[in-house]
N, C-alpha and C positions, 0 to 999 in steps of 0.2 A: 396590589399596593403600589406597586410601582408607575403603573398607570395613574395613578392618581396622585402621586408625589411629580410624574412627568408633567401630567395637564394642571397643578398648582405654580410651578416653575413656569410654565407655558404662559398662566394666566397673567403671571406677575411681568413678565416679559411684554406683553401685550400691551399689558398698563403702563410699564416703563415708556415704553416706545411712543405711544399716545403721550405722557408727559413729558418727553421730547422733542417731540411735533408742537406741542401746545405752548415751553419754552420757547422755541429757535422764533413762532409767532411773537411773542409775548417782548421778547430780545428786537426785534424788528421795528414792532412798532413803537419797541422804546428810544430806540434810533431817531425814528420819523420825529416822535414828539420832543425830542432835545432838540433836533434841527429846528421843529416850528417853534420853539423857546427861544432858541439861538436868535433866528432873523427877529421874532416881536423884540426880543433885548437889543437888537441893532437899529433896529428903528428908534427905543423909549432913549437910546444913546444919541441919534441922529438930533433927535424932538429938544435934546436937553433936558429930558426928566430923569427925576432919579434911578438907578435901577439897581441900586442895594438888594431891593426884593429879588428881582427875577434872575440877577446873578445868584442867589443866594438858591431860589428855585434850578436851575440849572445844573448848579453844585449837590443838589439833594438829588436833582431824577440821574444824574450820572454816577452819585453813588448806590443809587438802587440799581440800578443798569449793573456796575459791577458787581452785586451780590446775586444779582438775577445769572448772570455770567457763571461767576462760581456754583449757585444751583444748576447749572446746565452741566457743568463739569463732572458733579458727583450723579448723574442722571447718566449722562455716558458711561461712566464706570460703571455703574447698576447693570445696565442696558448690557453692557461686556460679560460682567459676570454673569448674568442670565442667561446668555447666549450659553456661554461655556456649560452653565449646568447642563441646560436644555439638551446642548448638543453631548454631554457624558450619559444622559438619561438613556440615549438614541443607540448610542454604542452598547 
């Protein structure tokens, strides 16, 4: 039983870990994409065109950015507590 209560703990840890990897990606390229926001919004400012919208888009992927942030945080914690189990299952 306890084998198998360890390689459940195991597995979840596994998957944690992988949606870790797949955030810190995810966090990255949302960086990239505000930046490529950033400069087309500096240009549609250069041009004299409006850019109500794309301020407006830039304000929205940076507030996704930080919720994407805060889900990284509670993925860490997870990731924490798994380890710990993992590692009481061992002892």
């Amino acid at each position: 039983m306890a084998s198998a209560e360890h390689a459940n703990w195991a597995a979840q840890l596994r998957s944690e870990r992988a949606q870790l990897v797949k955030a810190d990606v995810d966090i990255e390229e949302g960086w990239t994409r505000i930046r490529n926001q950033q400069d087309l919004l500096d240009w549609l400012q250069r041009a004299g065109h409006d850019t109500n919208q794309a301020e407006r888009l830039i304000s929205l992927l940076k507030e996704t950015l930080v919720e994407w942030e805060r889900h990284r945080t509670l993925i860490v914690q997870r990731v924490a507590y798994l380890e710990e189990r993992v590692r009481s299952q061992l002892a």
